[in-house]
C-alpha positions in Angstrom: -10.7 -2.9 -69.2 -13.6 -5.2 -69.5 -16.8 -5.3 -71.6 -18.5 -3.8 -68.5 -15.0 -0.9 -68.7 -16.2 -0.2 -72.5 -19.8 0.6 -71.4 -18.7 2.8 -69.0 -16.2 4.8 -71.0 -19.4 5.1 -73.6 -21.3 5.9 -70.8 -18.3 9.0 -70.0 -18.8 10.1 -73.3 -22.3 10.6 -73.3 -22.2 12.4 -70.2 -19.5 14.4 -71.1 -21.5 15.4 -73.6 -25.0 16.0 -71.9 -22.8 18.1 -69.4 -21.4 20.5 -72.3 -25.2 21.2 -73.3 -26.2 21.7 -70.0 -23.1 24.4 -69.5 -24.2 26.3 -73.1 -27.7 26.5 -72.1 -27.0 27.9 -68.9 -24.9 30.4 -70.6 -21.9 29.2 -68.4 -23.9 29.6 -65.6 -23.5 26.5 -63.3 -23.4 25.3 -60.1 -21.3 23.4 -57.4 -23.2 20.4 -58.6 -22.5 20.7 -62.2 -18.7 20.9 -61.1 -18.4 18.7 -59.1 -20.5 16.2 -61.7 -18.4 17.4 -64.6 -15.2 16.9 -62.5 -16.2 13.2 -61.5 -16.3 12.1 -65.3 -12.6 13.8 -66.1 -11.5 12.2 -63.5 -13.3 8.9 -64.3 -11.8 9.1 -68.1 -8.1 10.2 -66.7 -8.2 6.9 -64.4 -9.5 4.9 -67.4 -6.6 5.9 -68.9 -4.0 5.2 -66.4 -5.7 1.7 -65.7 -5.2 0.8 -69.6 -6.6 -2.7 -71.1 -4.6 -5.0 -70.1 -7.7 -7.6 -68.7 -9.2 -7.2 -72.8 -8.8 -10.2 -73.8 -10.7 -10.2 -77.3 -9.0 -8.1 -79.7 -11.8 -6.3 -81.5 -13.3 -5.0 -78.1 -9.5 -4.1 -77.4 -9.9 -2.1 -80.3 -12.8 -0.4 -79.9 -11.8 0.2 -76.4 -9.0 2.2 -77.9 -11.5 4.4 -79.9 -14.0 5.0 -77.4 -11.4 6.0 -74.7 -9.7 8.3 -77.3 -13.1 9.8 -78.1 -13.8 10.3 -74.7 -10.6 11.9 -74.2 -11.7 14.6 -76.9 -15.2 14.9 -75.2 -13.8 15.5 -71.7 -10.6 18.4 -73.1 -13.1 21.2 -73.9 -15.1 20.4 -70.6 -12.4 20.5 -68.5 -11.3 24.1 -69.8 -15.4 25.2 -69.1 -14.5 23.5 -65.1 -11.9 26.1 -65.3 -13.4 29.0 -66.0 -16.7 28.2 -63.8 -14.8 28.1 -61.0 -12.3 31.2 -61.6 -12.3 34.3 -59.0 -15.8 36.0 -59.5 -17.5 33.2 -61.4 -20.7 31.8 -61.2 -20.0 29.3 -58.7 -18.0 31.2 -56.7 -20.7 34.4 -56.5 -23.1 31.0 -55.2 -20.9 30.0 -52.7 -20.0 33.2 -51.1 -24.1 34.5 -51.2 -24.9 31.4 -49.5 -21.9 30.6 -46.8 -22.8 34.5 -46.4 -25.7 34.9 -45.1 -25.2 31.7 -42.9 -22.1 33.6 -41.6 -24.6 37.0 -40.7 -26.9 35.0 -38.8 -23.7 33.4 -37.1 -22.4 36.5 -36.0 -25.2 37.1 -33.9 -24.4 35.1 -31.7 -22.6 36.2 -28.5 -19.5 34.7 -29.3 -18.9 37.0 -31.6 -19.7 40.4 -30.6 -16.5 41.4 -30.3 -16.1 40.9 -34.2 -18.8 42.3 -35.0 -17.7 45.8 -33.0 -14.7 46.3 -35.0 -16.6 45.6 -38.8 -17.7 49.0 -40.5 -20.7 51.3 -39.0 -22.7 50.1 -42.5 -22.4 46.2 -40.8 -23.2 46.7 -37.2 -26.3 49.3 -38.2 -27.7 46.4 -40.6 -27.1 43.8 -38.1 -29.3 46.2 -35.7 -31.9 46.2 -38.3 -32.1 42.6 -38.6 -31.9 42.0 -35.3 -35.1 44.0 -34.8 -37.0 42.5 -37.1 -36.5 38.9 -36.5 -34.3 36.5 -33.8 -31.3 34.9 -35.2 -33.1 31.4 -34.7 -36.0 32.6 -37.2 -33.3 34.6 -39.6 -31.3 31.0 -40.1 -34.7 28.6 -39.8 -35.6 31.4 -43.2 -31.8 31.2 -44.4 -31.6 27.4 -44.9 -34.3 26.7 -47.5 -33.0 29.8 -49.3 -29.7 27.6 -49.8 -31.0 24.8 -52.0 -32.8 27.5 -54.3 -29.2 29.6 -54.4 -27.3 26.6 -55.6 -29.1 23.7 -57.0 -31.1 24.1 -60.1 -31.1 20.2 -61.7 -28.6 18.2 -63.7 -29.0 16.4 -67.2 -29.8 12.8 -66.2 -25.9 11.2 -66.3 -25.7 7.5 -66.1 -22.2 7.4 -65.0 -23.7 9.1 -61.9 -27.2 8.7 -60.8 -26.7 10.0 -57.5 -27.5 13.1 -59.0 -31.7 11.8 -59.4 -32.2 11.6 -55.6 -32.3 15.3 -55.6 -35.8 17.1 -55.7 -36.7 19.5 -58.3 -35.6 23.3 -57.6 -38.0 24.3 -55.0 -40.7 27.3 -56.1 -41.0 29.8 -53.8 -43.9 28.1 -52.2 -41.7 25.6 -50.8 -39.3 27.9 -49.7 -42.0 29.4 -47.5 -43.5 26.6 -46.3 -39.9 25.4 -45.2 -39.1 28.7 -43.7 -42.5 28.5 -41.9 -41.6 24.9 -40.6 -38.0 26.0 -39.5 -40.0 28.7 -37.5 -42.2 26.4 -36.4 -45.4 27.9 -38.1 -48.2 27.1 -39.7 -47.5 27.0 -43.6 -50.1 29.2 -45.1 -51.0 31.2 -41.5 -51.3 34.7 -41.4 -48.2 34.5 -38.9 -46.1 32.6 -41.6 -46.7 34.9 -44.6 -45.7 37.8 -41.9 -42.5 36.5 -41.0 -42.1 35.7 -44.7 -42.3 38.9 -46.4 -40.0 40.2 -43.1 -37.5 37.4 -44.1 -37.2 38.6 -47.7 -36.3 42.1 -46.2 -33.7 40.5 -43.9 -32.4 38.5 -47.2 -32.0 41.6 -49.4 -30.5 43.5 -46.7 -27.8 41.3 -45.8 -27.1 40.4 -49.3 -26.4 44.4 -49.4 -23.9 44.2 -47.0 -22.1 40.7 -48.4 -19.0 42.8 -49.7 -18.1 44.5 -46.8 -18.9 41.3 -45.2 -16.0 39.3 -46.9 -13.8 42.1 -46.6 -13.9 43.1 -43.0 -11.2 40.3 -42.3 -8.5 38.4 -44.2 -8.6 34.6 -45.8 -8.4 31.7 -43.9 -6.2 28.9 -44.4 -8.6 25.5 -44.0 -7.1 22.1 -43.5 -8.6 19.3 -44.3 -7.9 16.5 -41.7 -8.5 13.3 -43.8 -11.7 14.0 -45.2 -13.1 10.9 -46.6 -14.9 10.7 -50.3 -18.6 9.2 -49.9 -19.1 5.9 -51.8 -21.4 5.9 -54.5 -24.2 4.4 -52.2 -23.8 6.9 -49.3 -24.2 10.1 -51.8 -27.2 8.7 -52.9 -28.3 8.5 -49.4 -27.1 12.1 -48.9 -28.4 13.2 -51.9 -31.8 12.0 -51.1 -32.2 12.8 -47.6 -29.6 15.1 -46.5 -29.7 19.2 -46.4 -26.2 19.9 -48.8 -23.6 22.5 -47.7 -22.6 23.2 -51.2 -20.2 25.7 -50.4 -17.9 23.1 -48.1 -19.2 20.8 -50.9 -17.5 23.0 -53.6 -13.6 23.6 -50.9 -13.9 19.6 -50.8 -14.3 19.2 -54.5 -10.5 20.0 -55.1 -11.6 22.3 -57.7 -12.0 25.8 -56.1 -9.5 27.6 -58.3 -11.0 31.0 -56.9 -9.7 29.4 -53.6 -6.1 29.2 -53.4 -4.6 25.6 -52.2 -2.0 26.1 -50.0 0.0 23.5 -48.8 -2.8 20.3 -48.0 -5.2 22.9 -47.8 -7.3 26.1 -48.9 -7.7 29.3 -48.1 -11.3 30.8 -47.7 -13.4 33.8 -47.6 -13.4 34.2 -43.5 -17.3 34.2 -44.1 -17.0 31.4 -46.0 -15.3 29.5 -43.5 -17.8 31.0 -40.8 -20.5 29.9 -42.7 -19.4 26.8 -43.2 -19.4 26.1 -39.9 -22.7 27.3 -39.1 -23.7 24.4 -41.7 -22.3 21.8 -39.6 -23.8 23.3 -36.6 -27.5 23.1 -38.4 -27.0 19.6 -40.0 -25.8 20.8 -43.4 -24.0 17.9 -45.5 -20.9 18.4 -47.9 -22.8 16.0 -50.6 -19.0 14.6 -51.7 -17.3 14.1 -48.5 -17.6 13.4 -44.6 -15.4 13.8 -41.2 -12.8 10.6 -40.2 -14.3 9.4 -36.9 -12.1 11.9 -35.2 -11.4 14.7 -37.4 -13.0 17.5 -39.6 -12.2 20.6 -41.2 -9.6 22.3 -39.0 -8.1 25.9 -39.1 -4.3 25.8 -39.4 
């Protein structure tokens, strides 16, 4: 480890600990982008470890080296156990992931393809997805379901300077924005009568769905998800995703290797069938895992 490796591992350590304080202020609840962030520097300290020293040549940076990995060691143990417990059945990540892959999934399943699913789910299903579908056209409901997405999952990160990625995403969008996205998606006017009517209807279409989540990820078993060579983003294309690219943060958190809620299962992981659904309706609309993208030939596959 270099001069350059001992300003990094400083670096982890600060991070680390920026990371922590974010966690306690949130009260423990994070998001996919805070585990996936937190889960980068273990990972980077881990490797530090398993790389060692051996191209220190000077002994008093080979010492202090030594110290600053094993501080970073201690920094990174008790945010490891907070990764753990984030991303546990019914934790705060998890509750993001399946609200959001959700409600893509219910626009989904109005497609045609599908009505013979949505048939056999309970009467309290099919007579919500009759309301919906008279009040708005499953174009408008997922042009008003996309910006909702962003505002589900990310809320900011501490600036991290082993990561700076992380700065190329916006601020949390204020309802405003979410409008005037939804209204653009619709292919409104922002601000026109027209826009703040489909609007408020969207809300209503929002909170009923939500409502009807539960049964929703009930009404059929897990699937098993393989994951056909996905290949990590370098550090330049996630800042170019991360800048410019509409984030699936729910395929974001099954690529993360981290979704504990999720079992693995041989190469792969088993997800809420709505989660899986709605995963693929992300792909369909442009959405972007912000960690990971398809070989040339391969993506996400069902077993």
């Amino acid at each position: 480890m270099s001069t350059a490796g001992l300003r990094r591992a400083a670096d982890l350590v600060l991070d680390a600990r920026e990371l922590r304080a974010e966690e306690e202020r949130r009260h423990g609840d994070v998001s996919v982008a805070w585990v996936v962030a937190a889960g980068d520097v273990v990972d980077d300290v881990e490797e530090m470890g398993r790389r060692g020293r051996a191209d220190v040549i000077v002994p008093s940076v080979s010492e202090l080296t030594e110290r600053v990995h094993r501080l970073a060691l201690d920094e990174v143990a008790p945010l490891r156990s907070r990764i753990d417990v984030a991303v546990g059945a019914g934790g705060p990540v998890e509750q993001r992931c399946l609200l959001s892959a959700g409600l893509l999934a219910a626009g989904a399943l109005r497609r045609p393809e599908h009505l013979e699913r949505c048939a056999a789910m309970s009467p309290a299903v099919r007579s919500t997805f009759e309301d919906v579908a008279a009040l708005v056209s499953a174009e408008v409901q997922q042009a008003g379901v996309v910006p909702l997405l962003e505002q589900i999952h990310w809320d900011g990160l501490p600036t991290l300077r082993t990561q700076p990625a992380w700065r190329r995403r916006p601020s949390r969008a204020s309802a405003a924005t979410v409008g005037s996205r939804q209204a653009a998606g619709a292919g409104l006017e922002p601000g026109s009568l027209e826009a703040l009517v489909m609007e408020a209807t969207l809300d209503v279409v929002a909170e009923r769905l939500t409502g009807i989540l539960p049964a929703l990820l009930a009404s059929e078993a897990p699937v098993l998800r393989r994951s056909s060579g996905r290949i990590r983003r370098s550090a330049s294309t996630r800042a170019l995703t991360m800048r410019m690219g509409r984030i699936d943060w729910a395929a974001t958190f099954a690529d993360s290797g981290r979704s504990r809620c999720w079992h693995a299962v041989d190469g792969g992981v088993m997800l809420p069938w709505a989660v899986a659904v709605g995963i693929d309706e992300g792909e369909r609309l442009g959405l972007l895992s912000a960690t990971h993208s398809d070989p040339p030939d391969a993506g996400w596959r069902r077993a």
